[in-house]
C-alpha positions as semicolon CSV with decimal commas, in nm:
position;residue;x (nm);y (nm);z (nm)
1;X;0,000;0,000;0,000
2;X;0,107;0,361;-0,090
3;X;-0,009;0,657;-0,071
4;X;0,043;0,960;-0,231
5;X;-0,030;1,328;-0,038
6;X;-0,048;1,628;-0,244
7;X;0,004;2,005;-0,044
8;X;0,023;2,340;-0,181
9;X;-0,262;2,467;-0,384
10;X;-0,437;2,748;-0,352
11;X;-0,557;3,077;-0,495
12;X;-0,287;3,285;-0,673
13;X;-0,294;3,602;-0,923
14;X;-0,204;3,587;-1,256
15;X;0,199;3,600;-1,294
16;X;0,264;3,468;-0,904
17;X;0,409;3,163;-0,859
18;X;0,273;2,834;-0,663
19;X;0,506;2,527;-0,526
20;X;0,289;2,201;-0,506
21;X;0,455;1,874;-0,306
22;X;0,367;1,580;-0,341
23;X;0,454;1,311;-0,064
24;X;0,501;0,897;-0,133
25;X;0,425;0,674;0,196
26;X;0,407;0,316;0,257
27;X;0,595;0,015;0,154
28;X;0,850;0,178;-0,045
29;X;1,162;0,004;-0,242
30;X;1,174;0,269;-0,501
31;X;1,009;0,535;-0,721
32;X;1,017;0,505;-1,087
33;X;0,899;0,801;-1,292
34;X;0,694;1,104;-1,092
35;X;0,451;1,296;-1,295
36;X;0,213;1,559;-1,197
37;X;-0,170;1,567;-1,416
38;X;-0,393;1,844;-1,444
39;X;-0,762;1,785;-1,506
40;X;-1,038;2,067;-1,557
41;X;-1,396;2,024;-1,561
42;X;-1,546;1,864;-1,917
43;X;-1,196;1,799;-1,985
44;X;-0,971;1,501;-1,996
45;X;-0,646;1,448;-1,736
46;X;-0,377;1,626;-1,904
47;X;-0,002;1,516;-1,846
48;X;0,181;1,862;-1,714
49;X;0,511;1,718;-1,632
50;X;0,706;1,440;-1,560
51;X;1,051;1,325;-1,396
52;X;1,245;0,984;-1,440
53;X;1,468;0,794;-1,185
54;X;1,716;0,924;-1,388
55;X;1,651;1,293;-1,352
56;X;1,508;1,367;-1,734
57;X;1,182;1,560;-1,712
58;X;0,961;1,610;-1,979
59;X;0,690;1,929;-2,000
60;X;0,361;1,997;-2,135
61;X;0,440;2,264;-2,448
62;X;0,187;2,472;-2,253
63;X;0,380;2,462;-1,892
64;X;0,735;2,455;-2,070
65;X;0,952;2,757;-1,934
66;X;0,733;2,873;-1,698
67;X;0,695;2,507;-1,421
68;X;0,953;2,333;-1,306
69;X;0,970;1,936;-1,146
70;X;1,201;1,824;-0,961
71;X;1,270;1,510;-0,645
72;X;1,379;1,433;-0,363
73;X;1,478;1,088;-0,346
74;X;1,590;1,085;-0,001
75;X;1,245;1,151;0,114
76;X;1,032;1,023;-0,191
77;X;0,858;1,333;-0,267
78;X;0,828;1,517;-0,622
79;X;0,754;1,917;-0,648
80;X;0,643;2,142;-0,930
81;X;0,746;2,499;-0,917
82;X;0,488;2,684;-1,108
83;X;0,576;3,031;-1,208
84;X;0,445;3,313;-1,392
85;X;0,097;3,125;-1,398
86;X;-0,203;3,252;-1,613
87;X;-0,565;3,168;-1,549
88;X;-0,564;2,893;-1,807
89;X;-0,375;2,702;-1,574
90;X;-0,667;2,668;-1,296
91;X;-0,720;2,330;-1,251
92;X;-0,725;2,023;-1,004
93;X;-0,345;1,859;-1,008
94;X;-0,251;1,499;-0,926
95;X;0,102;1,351;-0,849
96;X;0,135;1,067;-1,022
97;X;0,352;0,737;-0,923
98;X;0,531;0,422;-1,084
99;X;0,607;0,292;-0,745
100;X;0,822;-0,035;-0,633
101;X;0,699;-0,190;-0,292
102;X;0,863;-0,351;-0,083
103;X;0,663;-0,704;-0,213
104;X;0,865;-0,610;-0,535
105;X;0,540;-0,583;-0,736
106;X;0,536;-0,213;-0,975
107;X;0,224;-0,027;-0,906
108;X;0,081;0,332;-1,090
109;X;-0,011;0,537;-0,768
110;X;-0,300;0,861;-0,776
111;X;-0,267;1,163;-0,495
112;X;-0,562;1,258;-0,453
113;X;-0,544;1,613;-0,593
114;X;-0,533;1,946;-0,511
115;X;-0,748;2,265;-0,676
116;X;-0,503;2,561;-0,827
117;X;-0,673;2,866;-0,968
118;X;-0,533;3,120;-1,097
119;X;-0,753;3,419;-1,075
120;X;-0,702;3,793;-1,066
């Protein structure tokens, strides 16, 4: 069993920035890849960014420049810096897992999301 804790939405104004964490917990050998979704109402989840074991991230064309992923192995938690945000990036975000636990088995692993709006 893991779990996956999300912290650090909110409301912001257009340009400010917002830092989202994202916390892994339970029976933990190792994290894979870390991603972060977005999802609006009506619409489907969109991938925003995502991080390997290795370090290589990968961003949305619409996020590129302006968010930033990164982890913390030591503590198995994933972050996404977003600056400079504009309205069109209100939405509910989800950290995203390929986890290995501790039975060796490789599981995909939801947070349960958090709601960012962007909103002057």
């Amino acid at each position: 069993q893991v779990q996956l804790v999300e912290s650090g939405g909110g409301l912001v104004q257009p340009g400010g920035s917002l830092r989202l964490s994202c916390a892994a917990s339970g029976s933990i050998l190792s994290i894979h890849i870390m991603r972060w979704f977005r999802q609006t109402p009506g619409k489907e989840r969109e991938l925003v960014a995502l991080i390997t074991n290795g370090g290589s991230t990968n961003y949305a064309d619409s996020v590129k420049g302006r968010f930033t992923i990164s982890r913390d192995n030591a503590k198995n938690t994933v972050s996404l810096q977003m600056n400079s945000l504009k309205p069109e990036d209100t939405a509910v975000y989800y950290c995203n897992a390929d986890v290995q636990i501790r039975t060796y088995r490789l599981s995909n692993y939801w947070g349960q999301g958090t709601q960012v709006t962007v909103s002057p």
